[in-house]
Residue, then its C-alpha position, 0 to 999 in steps of 0.5 A: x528510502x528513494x533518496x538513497x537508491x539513487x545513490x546506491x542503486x548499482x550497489x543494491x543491484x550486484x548485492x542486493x529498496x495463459x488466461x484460463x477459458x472464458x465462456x458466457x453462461x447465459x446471453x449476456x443480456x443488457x450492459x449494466x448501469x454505470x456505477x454511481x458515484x462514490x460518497x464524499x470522504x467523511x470526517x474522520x478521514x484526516x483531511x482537515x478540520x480547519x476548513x469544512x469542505x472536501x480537500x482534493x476530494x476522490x473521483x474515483x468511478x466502478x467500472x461496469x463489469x457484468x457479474x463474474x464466476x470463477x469456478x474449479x480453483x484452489x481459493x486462498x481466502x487471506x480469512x481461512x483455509x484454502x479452499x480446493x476446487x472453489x468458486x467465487x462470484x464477482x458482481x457489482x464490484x462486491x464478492x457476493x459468494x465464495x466456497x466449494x458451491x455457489x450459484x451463478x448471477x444470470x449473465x454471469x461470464x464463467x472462468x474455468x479455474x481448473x489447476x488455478x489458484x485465486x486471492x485477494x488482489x494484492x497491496x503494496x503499503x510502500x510504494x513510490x510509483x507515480x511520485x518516482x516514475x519512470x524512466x527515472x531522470x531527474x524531471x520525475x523525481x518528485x518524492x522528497x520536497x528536500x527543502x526543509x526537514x519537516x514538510x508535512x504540509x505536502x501531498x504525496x497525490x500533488x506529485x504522483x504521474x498516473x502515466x508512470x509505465x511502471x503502474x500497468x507493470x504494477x497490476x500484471x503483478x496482481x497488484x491492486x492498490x496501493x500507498x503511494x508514499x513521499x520519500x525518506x529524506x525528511x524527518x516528517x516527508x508529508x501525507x502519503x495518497x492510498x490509490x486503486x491501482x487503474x488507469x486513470x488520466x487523473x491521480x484522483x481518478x484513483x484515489x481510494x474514496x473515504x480512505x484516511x491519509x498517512x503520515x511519512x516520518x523517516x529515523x536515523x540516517x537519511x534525514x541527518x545525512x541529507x541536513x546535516x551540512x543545511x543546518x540540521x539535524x545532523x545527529x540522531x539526538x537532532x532527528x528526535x527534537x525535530x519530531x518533538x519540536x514539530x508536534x508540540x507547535x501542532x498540539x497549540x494549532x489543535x488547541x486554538x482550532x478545536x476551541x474555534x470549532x466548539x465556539x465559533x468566537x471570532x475570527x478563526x485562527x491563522x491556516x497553517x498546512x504544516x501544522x494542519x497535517x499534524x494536528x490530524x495526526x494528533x486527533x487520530x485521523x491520519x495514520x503514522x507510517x515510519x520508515x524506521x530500520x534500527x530496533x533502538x529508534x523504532x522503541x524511541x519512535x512509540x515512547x515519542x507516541x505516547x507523549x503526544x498521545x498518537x500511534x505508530x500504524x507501522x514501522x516500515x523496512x523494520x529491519x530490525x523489528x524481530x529484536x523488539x516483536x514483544x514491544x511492537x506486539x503490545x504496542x499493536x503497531x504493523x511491520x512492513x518489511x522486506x523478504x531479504x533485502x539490507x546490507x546497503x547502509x550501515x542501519x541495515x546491517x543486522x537483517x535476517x530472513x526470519x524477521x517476517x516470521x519471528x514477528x508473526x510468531x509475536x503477534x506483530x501484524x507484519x506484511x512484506x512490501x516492496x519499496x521498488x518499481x522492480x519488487x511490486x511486480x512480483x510481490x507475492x514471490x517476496x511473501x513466499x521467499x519470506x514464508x519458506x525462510x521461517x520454515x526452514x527456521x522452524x517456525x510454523x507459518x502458514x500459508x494462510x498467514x503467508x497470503x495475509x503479508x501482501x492482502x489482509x495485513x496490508x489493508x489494516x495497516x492502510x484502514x481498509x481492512x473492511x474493505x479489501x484484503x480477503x475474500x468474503x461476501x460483501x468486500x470489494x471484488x478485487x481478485x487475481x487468477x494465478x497461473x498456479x500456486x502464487x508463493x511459485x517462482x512460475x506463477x504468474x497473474x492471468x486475471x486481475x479484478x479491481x472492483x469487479x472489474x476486469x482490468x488485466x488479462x494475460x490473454x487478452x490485449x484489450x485489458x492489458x493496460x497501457x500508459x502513453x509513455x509506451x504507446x508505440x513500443x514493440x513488443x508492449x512493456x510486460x508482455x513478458x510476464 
């Protein structure tokens, strides 16, 4: 998707991819201990199973936070209905108790939520930071390894800048994790990297322990544009070979391995990254994210599932998803989409505001991501333009439902949904105070908690984090948010 808005980001433009008050309720009393390190990725995660060690594995630590209180909020749970006049405890990076009722841990720091609104913190299905950072020059173009039309052998995490200046913009949004996907110049772009969004001096620093990796495959127009004068595809017909082509060579590299594995007879077969990758795929360990516009190809897309005996986790841009909501619906495959953004190339055109709520009204698990550095910031904003247009339409979304396009949803669509995306006891404590109502043009993040800990305040400029690129700027980068 990146690879076009280079070309067409002036077109894209003109047309159009305060803290609440804190006091201690006890004597703070000793630090808490460091968190202990995460558990190594488990199989199952989509790494390999052609080597058994870990590859590029998570070094991901908690910060230390002590035990935190939000009191007198409206509490929007993504799980259930609002609750008035809530309070959530935060502790060890889990959420312990929410309700209209809950007792503070000793030591606990009280956050007065009075006229305050809290959800889960939000997650970005699709997103480019890091791997097209800032400030955009050529040099940190990293997203498509434009060399050949399949290049499922590389990483997204291999390219990604943790400096990026626009990750501290990200988490002034609320944003608190994120997919950082390769571009959409390939029919196969490589594996995508699921990261908590801190700051971090190294991409594995915030790398989501345990999480499974994705796949980025591209339809229609990019890919034949970009090969159709290198040698293909050059034509929709090409795209869907290509794919074909790519997996029936996995489906003989999962064969040998899976007999090696079973056996362990002679030599093991031949290392290949390419095919690794989709071999994954192929045994379910790795999900498929499909950047995907036009309802035609996002049919041919699950009949090229099922011959290879794999799902589509979701159609990403999806413009055309409400025409075919039943067959996404039956299918169980996700839609990550925009509130009102196409008309840039011909597959966009046949875009409508109601396509986030025509397919909630389908059952299609739909959440609204942003695809930009611009759009991430204000991503709860996107949900709220997306819910108000179903409404005017009659469709009956909720606000409850609404929450759920930029949490809930978006935590399936990565695997994470037992982890993150609501507010219940034992989930990871990744929380945003909003100034008010979030689905309010006005609102803004005045605190963000990932993992419990206290990573933005609006109030305070010792958690207002910043990457080198900026030091000395004045005034700091998003202190106008």
């Amino acid at each position: 998707m990146r690879h076009v808005w280079l070309l067409l980001l002036a077109v894209i433009m003109m047309g159009g991819c305060a803290t609440g008050a804190v006091r201690s309720a006890r004597d703070a009393g000793p630090a808490p201990a460091p968190a202990a390190a995460p558990a190594p990725a488990k199989p199952g995660t989509g790494e390999s199973s052609s080597v058994d060690r870990e590859q590029y594995p998570s070094t991901y630590q908690r910060h230390p936070n002590p035990p935190v209180v939000i009191r007198n909020a409206t509490i929007m749970t993504a799980a259930g209905p609002e609750i008035p006049n809530g309070s959530i405890v935060l502790k060890d990076g889990r959420i312990v108790a929410v309700g209209a009722k809950v007792d503070a841990p000793a030591g606990a720091v009280v956050v007065d939520g009075t006229g305050k609104f809290v959800t889960p913190g939000l997650i970005d299905e699709h997103s480019h930071l890091g791997v097209y950072a800032a400030p955009g020059t050529e040099a940190e173009s990293d997203g498509n390894e434009a060399t050949n039309p399949v290049t499922a052998e590389v990483w997204a995490e291999h390219s990604f800048w943790p400096q990026d200046p626009q990750i501290p913009l990200a988490i002034a949004g609320g944003i608190t994790t994120i997919q950082a996907l390769p571009g959409s110049a390939n029919l196969i772009g490589g594996r995508s990297a699921i990261l908590k969004l801190i700051p971090a001096r190294t991409v594995q620093e915030m790398k989501f322990p345990g999480a499974r990796y994705g796949l980025k495959m591209a339809c229609g127009e990019n890919p034949k544009r970009v090969y159709g004068q290198k040698g293909g595809p050059s034509t929709r017909m090409g795209n869907m070979a290509g794919y074909r082509n790519a997996f029936a060579q996995a489906e003989g590299y999962r064969r040998k391995w899976d007999k090696w594995n079973k056996d362990h007879q002679g030599d093991p077969p031949d290392r290949n990254l390419k095919l690794e990758t989709l071999a994954e795929v192929l045994r379910g360990d790795i999900y498929v994210q499909n950047h995907c516009y036009r309802a035609d190809e996002m049919a041919q897309m699950l009949d090229l599932g099922r011959e290879f005996g794999f799902p589509f986790r979701s159609f990403h841009h999806a413009v055309e998803a409400y025409k075919i909501r039943d067959l996404l619906a039956a299918a169980g495959t996700g839609a990550a989409v925009w509130a009102d953004w196409w008309g840039f190339k011909e597959e966009a055109m046949d875009g409508i505001k109601e396509n986030a709520a025509l397919l909630q009204q389908a059952g299609v698990r739909v959440n609204i991501h942003s695809d930009s550095p611009s759009g991430i910031q204000r991503l709860n904003q996107e949900a709220a333009k997306a819910m108000y247009a179903g409404v005017r339409a009659g469709i009956p979304i909720t606000r409850d439902q609404a929450i759920r396009w930029v949490t809930a949803n978006p935590a399936w669509a990565i695997g994470l949904d037992s982890l993150i995306g609501t507010l219940e006891p034992g989930k990871m404590a990744d929380v945003v105070v909003w100034s008010g109502d979030p689905f309010s043009v006005y609102a803004k993040a005045v605190q963000v908690y990932n993992d419990g800990w206290l990573v933005y305040d609006r109030g305070d400029a010792t958690h207002q984090p910043r990457t080198d690129f900026e030091l000395g700027q004045v005034p700091p980068p998003g202190s106008d948010r």
